[in-house]
ZADO-1210 file (C-alpha; in nm, 4 decimals, padded with zeros to 6 digits):
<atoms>
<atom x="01.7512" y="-00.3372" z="02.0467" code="UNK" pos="1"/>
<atom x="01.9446" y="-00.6833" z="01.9007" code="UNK" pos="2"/>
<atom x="02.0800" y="-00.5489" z="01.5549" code="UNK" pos="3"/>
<atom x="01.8223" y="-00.8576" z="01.3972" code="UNK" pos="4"/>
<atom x="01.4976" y="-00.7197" z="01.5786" code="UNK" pos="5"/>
<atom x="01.1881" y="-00.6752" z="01.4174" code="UNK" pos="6"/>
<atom x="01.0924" y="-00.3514" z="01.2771" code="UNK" pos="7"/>
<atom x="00.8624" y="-00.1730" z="01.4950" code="UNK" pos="8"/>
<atom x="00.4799" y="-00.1613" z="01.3194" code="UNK" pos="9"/>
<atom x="00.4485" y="00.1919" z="01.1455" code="UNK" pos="10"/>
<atom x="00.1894" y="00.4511" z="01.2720" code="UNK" pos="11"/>
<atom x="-00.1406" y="00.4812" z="01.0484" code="UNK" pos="12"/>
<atom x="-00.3802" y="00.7171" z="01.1311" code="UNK" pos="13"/>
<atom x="-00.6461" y="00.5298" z="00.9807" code="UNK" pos="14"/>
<atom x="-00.9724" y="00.7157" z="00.9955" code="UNK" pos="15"/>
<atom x="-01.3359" y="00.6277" z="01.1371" code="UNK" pos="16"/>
<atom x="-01.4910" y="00.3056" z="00.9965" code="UNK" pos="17"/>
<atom x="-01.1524" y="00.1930" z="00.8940" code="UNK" pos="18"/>
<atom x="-01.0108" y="-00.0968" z="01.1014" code="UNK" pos="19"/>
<atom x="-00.6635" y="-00.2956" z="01.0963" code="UNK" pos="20"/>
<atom x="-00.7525" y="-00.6346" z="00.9925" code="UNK" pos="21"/>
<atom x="-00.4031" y="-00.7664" z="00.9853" code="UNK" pos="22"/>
<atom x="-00.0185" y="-00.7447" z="01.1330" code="UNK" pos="23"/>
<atom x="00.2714" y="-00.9200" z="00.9719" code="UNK" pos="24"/>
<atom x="00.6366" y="-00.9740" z="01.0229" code="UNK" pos="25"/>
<atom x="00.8766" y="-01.1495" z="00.7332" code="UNK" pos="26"/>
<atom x="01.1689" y="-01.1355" z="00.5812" code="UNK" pos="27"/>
<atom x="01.1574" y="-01.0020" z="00.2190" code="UNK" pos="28"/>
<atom x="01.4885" y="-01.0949" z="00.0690" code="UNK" pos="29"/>
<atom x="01.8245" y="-01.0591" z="00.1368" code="UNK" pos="30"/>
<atom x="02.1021" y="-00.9778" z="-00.1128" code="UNK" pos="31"/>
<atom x="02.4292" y="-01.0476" z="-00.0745" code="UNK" pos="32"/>
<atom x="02.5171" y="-01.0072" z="00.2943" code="UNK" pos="33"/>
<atom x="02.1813" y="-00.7420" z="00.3154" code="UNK" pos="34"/>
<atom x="01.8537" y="-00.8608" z="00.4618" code="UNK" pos="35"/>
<atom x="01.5342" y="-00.7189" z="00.4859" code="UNK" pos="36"/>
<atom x="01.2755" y="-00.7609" z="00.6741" code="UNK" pos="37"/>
<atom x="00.8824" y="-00.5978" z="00.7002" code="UNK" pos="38"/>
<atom x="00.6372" y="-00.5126" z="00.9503" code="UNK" pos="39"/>
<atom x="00.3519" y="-00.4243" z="00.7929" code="UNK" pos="40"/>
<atom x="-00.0252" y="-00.3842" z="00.9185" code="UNK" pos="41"/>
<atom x="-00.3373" y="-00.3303" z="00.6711" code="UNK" pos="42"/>
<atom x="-00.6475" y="-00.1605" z="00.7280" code="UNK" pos="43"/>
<atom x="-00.9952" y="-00.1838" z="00.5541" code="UNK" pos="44"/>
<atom x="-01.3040" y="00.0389" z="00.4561" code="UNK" pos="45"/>
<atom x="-01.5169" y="-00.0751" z="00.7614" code="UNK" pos="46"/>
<atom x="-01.8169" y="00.0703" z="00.6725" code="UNK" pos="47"/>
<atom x="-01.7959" y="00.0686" z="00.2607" code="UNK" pos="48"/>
<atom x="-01.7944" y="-00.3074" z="00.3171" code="UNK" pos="49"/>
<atom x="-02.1279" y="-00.3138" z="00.5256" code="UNK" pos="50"/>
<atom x="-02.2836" y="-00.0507" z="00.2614" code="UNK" pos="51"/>
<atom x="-02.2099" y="-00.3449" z="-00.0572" code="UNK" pos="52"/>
<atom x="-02.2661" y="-00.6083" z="00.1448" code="UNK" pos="53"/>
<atom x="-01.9182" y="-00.6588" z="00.2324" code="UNK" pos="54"/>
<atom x="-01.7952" y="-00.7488" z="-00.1254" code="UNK" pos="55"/>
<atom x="-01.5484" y="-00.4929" z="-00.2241" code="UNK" pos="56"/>
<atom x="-01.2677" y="-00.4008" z="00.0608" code="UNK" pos="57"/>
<atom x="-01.1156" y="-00.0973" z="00.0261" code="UNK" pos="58"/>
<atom x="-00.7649" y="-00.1232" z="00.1737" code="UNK" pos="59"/>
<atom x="-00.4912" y="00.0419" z="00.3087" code="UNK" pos="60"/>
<atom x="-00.1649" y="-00.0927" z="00.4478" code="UNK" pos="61"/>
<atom x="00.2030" y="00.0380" z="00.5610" code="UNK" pos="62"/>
<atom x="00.5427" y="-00.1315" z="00.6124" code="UNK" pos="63"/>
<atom x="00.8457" y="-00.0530" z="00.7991" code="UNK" pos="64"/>
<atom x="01.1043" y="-00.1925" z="00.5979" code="UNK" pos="65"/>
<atom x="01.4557" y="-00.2369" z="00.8343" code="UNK" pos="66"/>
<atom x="01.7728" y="-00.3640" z="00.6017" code="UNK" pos="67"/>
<atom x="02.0250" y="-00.5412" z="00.8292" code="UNK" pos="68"/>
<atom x="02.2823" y="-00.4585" z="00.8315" code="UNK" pos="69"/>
<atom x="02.2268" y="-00.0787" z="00.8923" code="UNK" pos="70"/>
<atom x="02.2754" y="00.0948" z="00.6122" code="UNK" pos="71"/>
<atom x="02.2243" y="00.4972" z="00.5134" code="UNK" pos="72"/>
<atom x="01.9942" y="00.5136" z="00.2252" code="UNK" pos="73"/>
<atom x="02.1561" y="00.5889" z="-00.1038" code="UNK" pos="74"/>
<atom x="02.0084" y="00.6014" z="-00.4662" code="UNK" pos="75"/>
<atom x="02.1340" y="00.2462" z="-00.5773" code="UNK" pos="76"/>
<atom x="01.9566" y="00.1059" z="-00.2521" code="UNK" pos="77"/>
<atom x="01.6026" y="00.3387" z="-00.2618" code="UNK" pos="78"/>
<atom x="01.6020" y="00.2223" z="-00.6607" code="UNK" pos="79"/>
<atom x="01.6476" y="-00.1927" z="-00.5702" code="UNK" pos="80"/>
<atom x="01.3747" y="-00.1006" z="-00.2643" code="UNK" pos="81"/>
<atom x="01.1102" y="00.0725" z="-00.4872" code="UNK" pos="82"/>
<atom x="01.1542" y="-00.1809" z="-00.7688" code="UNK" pos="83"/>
<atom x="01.0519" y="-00.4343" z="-00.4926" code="UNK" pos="84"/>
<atom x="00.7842" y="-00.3073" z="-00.3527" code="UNK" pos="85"/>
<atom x="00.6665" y="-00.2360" z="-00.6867" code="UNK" pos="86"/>
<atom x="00.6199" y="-00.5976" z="-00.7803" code="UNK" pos="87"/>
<atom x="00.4647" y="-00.6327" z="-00.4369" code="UNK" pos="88"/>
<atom x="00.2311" y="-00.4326" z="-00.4536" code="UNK" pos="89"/>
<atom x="00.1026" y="-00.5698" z="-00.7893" code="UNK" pos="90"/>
<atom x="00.0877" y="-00.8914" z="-00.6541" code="UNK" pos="91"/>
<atom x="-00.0975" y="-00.7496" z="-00.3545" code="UNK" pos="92"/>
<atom x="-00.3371" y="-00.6402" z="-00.5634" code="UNK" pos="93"/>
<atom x="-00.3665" y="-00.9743" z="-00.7375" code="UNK" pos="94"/>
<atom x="-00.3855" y="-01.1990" z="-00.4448" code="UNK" pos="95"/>
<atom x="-00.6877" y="-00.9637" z="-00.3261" code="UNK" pos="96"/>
<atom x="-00.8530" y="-01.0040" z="-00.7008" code="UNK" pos="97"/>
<atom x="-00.7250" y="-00.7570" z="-00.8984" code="UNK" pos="98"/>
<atom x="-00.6957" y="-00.8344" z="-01.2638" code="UNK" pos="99"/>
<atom x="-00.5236" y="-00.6374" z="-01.5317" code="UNK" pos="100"/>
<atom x="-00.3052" y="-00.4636" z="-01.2892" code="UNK" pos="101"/>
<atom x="-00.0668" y="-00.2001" z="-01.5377" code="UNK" pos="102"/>
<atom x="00.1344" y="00.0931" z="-01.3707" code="UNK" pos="103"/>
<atom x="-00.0112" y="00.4110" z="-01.5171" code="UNK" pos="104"/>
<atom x="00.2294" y="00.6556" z="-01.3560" code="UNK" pos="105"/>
<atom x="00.5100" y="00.7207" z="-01.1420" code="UNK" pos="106"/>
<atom x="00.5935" y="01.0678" z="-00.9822" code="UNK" pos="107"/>
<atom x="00.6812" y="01.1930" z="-00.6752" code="UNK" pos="108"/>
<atom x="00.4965" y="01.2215" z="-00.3617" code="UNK" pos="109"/>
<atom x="00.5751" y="01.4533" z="-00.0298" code="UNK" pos="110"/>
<atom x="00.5114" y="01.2164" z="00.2955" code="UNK" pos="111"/>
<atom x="00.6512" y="01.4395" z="00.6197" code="UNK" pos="112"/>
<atom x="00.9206" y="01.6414" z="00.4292" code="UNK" pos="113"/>
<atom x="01.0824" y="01.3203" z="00.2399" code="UNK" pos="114"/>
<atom x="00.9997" y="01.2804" z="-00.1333" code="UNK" pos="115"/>
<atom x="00.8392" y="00.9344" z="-00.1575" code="UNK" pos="116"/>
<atom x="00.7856" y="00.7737" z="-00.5226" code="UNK" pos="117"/>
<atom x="00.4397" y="00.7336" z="-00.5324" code="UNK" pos="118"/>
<atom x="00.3322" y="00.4320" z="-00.8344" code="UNK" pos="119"/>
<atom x="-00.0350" y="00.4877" z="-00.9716" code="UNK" pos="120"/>
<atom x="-00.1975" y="00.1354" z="-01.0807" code="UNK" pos="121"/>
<atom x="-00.5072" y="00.0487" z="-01.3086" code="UNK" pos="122"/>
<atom x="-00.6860" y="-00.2512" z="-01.2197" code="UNK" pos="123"/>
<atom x="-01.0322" y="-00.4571" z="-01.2457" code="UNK" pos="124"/>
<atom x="-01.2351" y="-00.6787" z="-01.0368" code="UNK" pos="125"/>
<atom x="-01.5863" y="-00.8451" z="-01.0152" code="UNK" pos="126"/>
<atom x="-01.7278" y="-00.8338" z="-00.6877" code="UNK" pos="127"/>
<atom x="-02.0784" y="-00.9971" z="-00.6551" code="UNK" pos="128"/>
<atom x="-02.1425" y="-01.0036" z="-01.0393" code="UNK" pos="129"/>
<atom x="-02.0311" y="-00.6722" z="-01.1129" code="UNK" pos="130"/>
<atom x="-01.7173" y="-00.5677" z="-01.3127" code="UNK" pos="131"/>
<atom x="-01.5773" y="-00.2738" z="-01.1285" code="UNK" pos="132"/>
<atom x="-01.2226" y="-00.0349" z="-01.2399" code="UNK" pos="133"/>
<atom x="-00.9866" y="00.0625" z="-00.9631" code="UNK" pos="134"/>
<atom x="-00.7047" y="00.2467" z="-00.8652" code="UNK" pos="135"/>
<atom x="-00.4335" y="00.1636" z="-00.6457" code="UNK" pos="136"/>
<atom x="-00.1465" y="00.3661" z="-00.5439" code="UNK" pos="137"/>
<atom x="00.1819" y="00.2746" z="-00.3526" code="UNK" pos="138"/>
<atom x="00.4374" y="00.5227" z="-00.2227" code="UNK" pos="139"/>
<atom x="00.8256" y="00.4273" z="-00.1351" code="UNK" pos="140"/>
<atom x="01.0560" y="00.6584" z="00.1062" code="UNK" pos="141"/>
<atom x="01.3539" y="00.6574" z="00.3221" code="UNK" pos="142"/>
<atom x="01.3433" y="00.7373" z="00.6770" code="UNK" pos="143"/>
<atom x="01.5854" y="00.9437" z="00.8565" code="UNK" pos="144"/>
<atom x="01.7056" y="00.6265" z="01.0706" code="UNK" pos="145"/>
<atom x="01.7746" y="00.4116" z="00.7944" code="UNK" pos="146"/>
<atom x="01.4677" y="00.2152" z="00.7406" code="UNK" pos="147"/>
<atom x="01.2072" y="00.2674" z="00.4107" code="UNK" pos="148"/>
<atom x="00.8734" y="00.2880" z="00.4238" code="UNK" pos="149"/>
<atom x="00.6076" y="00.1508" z="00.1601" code="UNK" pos="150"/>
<atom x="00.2487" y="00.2291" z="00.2318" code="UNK" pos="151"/>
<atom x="-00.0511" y="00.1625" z="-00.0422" code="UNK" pos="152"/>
<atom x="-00.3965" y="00.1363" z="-00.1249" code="UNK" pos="153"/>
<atom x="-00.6636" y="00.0390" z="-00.3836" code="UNK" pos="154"/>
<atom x="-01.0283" y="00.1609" z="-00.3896" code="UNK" pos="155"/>
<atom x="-01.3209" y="00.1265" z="-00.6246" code="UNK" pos="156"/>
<atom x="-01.3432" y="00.4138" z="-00.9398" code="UNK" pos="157"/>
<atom x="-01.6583" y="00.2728" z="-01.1702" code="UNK" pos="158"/>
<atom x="-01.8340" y="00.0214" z="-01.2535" code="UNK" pos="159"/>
<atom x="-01.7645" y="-00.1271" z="-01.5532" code="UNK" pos="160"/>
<atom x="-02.0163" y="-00.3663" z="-01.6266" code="UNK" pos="161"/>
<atom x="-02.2667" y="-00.5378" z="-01.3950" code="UNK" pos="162"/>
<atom x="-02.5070" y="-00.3255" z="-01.1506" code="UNK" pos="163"/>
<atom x="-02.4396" y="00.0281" z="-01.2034" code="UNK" pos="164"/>
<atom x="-02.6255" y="00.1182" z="-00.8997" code="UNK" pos="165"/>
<atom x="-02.3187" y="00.1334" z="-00.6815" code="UNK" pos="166"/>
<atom x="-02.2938" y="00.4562" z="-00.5386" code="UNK" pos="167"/>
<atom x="-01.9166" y="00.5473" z="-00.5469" code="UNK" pos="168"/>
<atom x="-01.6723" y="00.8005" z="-00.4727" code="UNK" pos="169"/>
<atom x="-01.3454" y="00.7867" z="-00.6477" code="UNK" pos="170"/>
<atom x="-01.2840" y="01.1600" z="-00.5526" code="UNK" pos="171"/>
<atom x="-01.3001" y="01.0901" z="-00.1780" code="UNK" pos="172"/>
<atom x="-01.1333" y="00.7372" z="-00.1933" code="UNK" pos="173"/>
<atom x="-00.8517" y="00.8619" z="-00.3461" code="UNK" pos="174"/>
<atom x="-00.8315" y="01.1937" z="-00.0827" code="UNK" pos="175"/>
<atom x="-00.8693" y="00.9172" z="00.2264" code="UNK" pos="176"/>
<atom x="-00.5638" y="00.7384" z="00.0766" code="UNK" pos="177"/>
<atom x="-00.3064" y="00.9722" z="-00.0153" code="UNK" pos="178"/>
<atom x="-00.3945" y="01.1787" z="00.3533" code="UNK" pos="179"/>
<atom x="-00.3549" y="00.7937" z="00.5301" code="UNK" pos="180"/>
<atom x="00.0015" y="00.7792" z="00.3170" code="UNK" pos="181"/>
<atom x="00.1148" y="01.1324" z="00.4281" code="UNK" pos="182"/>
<atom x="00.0189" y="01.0015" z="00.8588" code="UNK" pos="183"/>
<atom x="00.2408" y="00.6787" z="00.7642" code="UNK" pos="184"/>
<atom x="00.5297" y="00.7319" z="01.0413" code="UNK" pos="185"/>
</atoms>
């Protein structure tokens, strides 16, 4: 492998009803004489989308981050990485909708051994006339070859104003994400 290939796409064991709906590779930034680069793919919530009528997606999505040239992750380096992905993932969440997207807590996270830094997020969105609260959560780890991994997800929590009728389930929303972050390879 050329020292500027591509990160390989991580692993996701995504489960039933959830299917990968897209597959990216871009450069990030690059600092100094560092670049990065991402391959990430995202998943959605199949069936919760066919049981509203398609309107809120439920998502999931993973990125191999590979910093050129190789480098040995170190503290300075996993701080600038998580900062990044940080503000990433809030404007993930915005681009898909989300409004008043504030970090409620950071703490760690266990993902195959490795401590990750796993970011909760409050948000809002209407979908179809109704004013729903969600969470999102992103986690941030080295690998053992040199390459981080961010992985994240938002799903639905309440409704907050509109038809209350919804039948949610933060509970097992939250359980499908953080077990599809822990299969992130």
């Amino acid at each position: 492998m050329s020292d500027d290939a591509a990160p390989p796409a991580p692993s996701v064991e995504a489960p039933d009803g959830w299917i990968e709906t897209a597959s990216t590779t871009e450069r990030l930034f690059s600092v100094t004489k560092v670049t990065v680069t991402a391959t990430t793919v995202v998943y959605e919530d199949e069936r919760l989308r066919s049981q509203d009528g398609g309107a809120f997606r439920r998502f999931v999505f993973a990125s191999r981050l590979r910093l050129r040239p190789s480098t040995k992750p170190s503290k300075p380096l996993t701080k600038l990485v998580t900062s990044r992905a940080k503000a990433g993932f809030a404007d993930r969440l915005a681009d898909r909708g989300m409004r008043d997207v504030d970090v409620r807590e950071t703490r760690r996270f266990r993902v195959d051994g490795t401590d990750a830094t796993l970011v909760g997020y409050d948000a809002a969105c209407e979908v179809a006339g109704t004013d729903l609260a969600v969470d999102g959560w992103v986690a941030i780890w080295p690998d053992d070859d040199g390459d981080y991994f961010v992985a994240g997800g938002a799903y639905p929590t309440r409704v907050l104003d509109g038809d209350s009728s919804q039948a949610l389930e933060p509970n097992r929303y939250r359980d499908d994400l953080f077990s599809i972050l822990r299969s992130v390879r």
